[in-house]
N, C-alpha and C positions, 0 to 999 in steps of 0.2 A: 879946024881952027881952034875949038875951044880946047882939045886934048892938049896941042901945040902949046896953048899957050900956059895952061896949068901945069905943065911937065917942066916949064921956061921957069914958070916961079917956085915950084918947091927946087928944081936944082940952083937958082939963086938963092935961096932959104937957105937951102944947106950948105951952100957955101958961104955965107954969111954968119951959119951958127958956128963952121968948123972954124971959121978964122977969129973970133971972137971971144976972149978970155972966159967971161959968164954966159956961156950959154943959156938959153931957157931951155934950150934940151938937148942934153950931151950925146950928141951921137955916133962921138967915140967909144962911148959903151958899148955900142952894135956890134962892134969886131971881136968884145967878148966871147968864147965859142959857147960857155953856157946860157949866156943870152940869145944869144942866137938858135938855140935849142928849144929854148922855155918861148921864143916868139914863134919859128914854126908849128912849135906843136900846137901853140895856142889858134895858128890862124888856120891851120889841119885840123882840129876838134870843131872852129867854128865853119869853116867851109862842110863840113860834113852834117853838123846839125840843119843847118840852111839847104841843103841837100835833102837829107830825110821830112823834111818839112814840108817842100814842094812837092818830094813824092807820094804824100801822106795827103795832100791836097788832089795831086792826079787824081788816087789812088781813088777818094771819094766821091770824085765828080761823075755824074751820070753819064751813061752811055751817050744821048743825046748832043751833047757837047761835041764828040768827035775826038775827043782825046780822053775820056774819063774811061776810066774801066769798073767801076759801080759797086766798089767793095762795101759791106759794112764798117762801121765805123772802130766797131770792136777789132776786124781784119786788118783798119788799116791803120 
């Protein structure tokens, strides 16, 4: 229900900013191909760092846990 319903108001949003002379955020810009280049990579560099981070946490948590594999800290 809640995904529903937050999905309901950014595409009201945006279509409220597309139809709108001033937008507060142009999101005709998006269709830019070099913006849209400079946003992927940006959200592919941060998906990736949030990735090695978690596996850096696996990495050090003890055996005991059941998912740790007990690296040094220097290893991970």
């Amino acid at each position: 229900m809640g995904v529903t319903a937050s999905s309901d108001a950014a595409a009201a949003w945006a279509l409220l900013e597309l139809r709108t002379d001033h937008p507060l955020i142009n999101l005709r810009v998006l269709r830019d191909g070099d913006v849209l280049v400079a946003n992927g990579t940006a959200a592919g560099l941060g998906a990736a760092m949030y990735i090695c981070s978690v596996a850096s946490l696996i990495a050090q948590s003890p055996d005991t846990t059941g998912y740790g594999i007990a690296l040094p800290r220097f290893w991970a």
